[in-house]
DSSP file (Angstrom, degrees, kcal/mol; ACC not computed):
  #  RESIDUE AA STRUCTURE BP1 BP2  ACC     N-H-->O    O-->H-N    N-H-->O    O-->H-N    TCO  KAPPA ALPHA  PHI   PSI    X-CA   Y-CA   Z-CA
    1    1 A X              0   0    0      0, 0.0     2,-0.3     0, 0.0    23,-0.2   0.000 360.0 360.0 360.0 133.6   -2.6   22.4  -16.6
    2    2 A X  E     -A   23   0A   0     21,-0.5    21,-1.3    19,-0.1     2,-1.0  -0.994 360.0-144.9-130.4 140.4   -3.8   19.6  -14.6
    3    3 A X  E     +A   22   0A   0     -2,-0.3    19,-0.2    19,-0.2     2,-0.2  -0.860  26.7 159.3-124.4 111.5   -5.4   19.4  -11.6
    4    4 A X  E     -A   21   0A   0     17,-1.5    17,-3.5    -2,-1.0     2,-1.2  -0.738  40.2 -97.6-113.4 163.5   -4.7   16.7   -9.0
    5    5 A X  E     +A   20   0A   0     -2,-0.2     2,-0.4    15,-0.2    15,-0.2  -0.498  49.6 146.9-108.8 132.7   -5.1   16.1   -5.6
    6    6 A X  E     -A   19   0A   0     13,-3.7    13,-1.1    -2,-1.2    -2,-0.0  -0.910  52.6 -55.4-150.7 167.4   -2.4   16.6   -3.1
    7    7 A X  E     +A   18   0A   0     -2,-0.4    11,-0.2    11,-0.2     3,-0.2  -0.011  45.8 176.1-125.3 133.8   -1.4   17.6    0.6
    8    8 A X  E     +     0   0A   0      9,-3.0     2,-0.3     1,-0.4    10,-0.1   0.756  67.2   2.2 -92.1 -82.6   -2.8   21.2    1.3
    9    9 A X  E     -A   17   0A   0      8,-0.8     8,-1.9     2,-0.0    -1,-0.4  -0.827  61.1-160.6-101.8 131.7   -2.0   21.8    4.9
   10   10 A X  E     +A   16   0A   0     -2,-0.3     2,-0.4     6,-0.2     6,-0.2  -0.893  21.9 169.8-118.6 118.0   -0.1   19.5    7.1
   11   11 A X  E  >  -A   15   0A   0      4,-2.4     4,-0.6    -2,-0.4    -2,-0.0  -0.838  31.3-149.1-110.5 131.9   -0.7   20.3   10.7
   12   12 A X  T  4 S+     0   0    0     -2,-0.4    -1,-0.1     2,-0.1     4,-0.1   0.590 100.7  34.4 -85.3  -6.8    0.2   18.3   13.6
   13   13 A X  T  4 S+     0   0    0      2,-0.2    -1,-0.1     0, 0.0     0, 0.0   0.484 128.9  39.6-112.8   0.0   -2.6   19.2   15.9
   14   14 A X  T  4 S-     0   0    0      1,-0.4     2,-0.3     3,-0.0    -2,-0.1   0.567  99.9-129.7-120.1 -23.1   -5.0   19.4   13.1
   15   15 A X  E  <  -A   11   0A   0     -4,-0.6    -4,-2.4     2,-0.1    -1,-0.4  -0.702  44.8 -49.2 117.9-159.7   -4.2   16.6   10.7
   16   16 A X  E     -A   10   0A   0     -2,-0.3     2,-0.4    -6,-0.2    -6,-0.2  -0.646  44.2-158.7-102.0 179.0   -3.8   16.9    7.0
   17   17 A X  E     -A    9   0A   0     -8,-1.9    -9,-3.0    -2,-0.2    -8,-0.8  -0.919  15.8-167.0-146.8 117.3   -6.3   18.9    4.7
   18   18 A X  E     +A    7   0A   0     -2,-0.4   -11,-0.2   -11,-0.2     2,-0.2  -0.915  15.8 155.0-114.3 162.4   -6.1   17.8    1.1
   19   19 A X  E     -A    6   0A   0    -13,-1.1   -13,-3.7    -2,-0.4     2,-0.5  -0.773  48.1 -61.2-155.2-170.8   -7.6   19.6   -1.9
   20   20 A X  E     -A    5   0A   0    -15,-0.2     2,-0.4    -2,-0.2   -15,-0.2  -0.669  45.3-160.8-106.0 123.3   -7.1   19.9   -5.7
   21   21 A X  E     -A    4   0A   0    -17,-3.5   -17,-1.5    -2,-0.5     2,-0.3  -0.929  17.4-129.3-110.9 112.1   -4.0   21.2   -6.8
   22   22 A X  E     -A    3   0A   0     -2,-0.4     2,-0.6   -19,-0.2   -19,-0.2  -0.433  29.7-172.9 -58.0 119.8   -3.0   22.8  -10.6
   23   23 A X  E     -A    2   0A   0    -21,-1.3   -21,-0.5    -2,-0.3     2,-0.4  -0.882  26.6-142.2-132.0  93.1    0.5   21.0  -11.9
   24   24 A X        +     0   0    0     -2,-0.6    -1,-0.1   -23,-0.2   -21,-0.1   0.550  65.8 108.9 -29.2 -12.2    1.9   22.4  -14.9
   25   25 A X  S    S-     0   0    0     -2,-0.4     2,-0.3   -23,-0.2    -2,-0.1  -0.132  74.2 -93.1 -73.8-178.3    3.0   18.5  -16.3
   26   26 A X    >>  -     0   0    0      1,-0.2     3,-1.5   -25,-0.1     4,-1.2  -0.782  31.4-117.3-101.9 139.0    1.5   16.4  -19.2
   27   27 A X  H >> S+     0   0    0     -2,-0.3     3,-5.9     1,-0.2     4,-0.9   0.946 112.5  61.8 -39.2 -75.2   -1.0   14.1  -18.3
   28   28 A X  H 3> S+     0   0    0      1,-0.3     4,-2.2     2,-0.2    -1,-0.2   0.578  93.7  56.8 -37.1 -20.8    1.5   11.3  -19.5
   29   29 A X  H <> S+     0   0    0     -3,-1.5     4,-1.2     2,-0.2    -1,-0.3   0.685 113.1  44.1 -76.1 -20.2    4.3   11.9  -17.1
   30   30 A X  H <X S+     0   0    0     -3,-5.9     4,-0.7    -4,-1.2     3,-0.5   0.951 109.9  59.2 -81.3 -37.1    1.4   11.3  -14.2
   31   31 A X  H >X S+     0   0    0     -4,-0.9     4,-3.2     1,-0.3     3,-0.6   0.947 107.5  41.9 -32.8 -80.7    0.5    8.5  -16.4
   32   32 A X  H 3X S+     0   0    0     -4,-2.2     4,-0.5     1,-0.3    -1,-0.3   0.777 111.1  53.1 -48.6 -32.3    4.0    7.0  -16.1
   33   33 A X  H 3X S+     0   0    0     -4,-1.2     4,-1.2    -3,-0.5    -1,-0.3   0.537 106.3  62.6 -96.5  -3.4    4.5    7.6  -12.2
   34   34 A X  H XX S+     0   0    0     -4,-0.7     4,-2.9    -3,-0.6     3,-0.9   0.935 106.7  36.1 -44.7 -75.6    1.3    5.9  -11.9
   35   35 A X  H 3X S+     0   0    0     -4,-3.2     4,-0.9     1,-0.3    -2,-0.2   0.761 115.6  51.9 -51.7 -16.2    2.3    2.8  -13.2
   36   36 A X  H 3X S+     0   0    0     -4,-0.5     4,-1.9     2,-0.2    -1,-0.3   0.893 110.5  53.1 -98.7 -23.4    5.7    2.8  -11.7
   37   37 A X  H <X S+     0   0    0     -4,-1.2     4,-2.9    -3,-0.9     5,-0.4   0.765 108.6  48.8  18.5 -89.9    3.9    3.5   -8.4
   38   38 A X  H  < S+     0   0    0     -4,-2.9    -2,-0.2     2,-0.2    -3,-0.1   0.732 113.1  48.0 -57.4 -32.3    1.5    0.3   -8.9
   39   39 A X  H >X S+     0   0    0     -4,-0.9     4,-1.4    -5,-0.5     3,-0.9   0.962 112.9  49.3 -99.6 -68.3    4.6   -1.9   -9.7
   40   40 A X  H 3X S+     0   0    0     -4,-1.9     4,-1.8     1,-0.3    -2,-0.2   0.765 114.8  41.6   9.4 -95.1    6.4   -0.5   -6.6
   41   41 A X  H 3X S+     0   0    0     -4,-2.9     4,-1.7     1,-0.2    -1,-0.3   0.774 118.6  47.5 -44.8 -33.9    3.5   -1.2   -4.4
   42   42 A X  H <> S+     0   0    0     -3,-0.9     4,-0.9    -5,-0.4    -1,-0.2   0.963 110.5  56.6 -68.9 -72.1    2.9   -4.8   -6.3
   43   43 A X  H  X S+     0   0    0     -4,-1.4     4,-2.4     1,-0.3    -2,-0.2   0.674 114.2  36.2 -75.9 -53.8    6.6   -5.4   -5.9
   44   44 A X  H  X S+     0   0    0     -4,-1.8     4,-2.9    -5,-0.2    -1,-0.3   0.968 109.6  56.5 -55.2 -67.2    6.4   -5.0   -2.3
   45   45 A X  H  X S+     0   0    0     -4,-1.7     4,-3.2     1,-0.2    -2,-0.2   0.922 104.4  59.1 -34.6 -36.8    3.1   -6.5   -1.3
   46   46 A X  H  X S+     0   0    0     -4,-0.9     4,-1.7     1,-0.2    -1,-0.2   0.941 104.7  48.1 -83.8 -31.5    4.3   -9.6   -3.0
   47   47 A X  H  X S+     0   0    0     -4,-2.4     4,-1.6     2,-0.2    -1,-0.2   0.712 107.1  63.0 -46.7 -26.6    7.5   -9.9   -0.5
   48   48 A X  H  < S+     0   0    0     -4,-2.9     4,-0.3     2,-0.2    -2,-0.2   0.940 109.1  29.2 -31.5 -78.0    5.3   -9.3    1.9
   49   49 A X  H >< S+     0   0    0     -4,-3.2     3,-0.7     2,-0.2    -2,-0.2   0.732 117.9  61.9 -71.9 -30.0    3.1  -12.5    1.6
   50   50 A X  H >X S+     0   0    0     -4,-1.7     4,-1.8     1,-0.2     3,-1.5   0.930 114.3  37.3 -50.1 -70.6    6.3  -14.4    0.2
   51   51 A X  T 3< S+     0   0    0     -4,-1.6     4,-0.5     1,-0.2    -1,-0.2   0.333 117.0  45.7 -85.6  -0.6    7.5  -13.6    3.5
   52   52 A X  T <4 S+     0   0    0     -3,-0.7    -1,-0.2    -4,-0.3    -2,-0.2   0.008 113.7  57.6-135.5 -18.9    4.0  -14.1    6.0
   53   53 A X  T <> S+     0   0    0     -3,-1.5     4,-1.3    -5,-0.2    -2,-0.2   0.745 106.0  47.8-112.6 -26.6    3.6  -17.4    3.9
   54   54 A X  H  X S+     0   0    0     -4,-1.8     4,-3.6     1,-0.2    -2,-0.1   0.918 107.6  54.1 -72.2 -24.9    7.0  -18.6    5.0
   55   55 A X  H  > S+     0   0    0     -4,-0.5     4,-1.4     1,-0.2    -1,-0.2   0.767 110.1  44.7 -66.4 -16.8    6.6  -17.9    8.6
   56   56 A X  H  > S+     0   0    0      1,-0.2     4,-0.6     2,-0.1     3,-0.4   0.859 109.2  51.0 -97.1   1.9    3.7  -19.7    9.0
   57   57 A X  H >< S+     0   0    0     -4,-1.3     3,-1.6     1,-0.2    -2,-0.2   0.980 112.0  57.9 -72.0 -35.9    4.8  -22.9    7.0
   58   58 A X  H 3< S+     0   0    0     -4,-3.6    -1,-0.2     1,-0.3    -2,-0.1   0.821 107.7  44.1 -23.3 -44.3    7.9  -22.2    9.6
   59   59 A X  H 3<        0   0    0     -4,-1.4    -1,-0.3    -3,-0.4    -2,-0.2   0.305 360.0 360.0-106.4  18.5    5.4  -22.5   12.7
   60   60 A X    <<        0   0    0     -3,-1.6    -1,-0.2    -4,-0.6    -2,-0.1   0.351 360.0 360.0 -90.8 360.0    3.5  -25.7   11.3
């Protein structure tokens, strides 16, 4: 058992309310959707600025 933190309540007039949740996986399967997560998030960010670095050489 592992205990992570994840979406309690979601309320639209109240917000969200997160707390600590008990997850029956192996630490190493959280392990992995970390990382795959991180590379996601990397993978994106960097199209981002790839695309933000052409516009402004565009408006120069």
């Amino acid at each position: 058992m592992v205990k992570v933190i994840g979406i309690i309540e979601n309320d639209s007039i109240t917000g969200v309310k997160y707390g600590t949740i008990e997850v029956d996986e192996n630490v190493s399967k959280i392990e992995r959707a970390k990382s795959a997560y991180d590379s996601a998030v990397a993978k994106v960010q960097a199209t981002r600025a790839r695309k933000i670095r052409s516009e402004k050489t565009k408006n120069k």
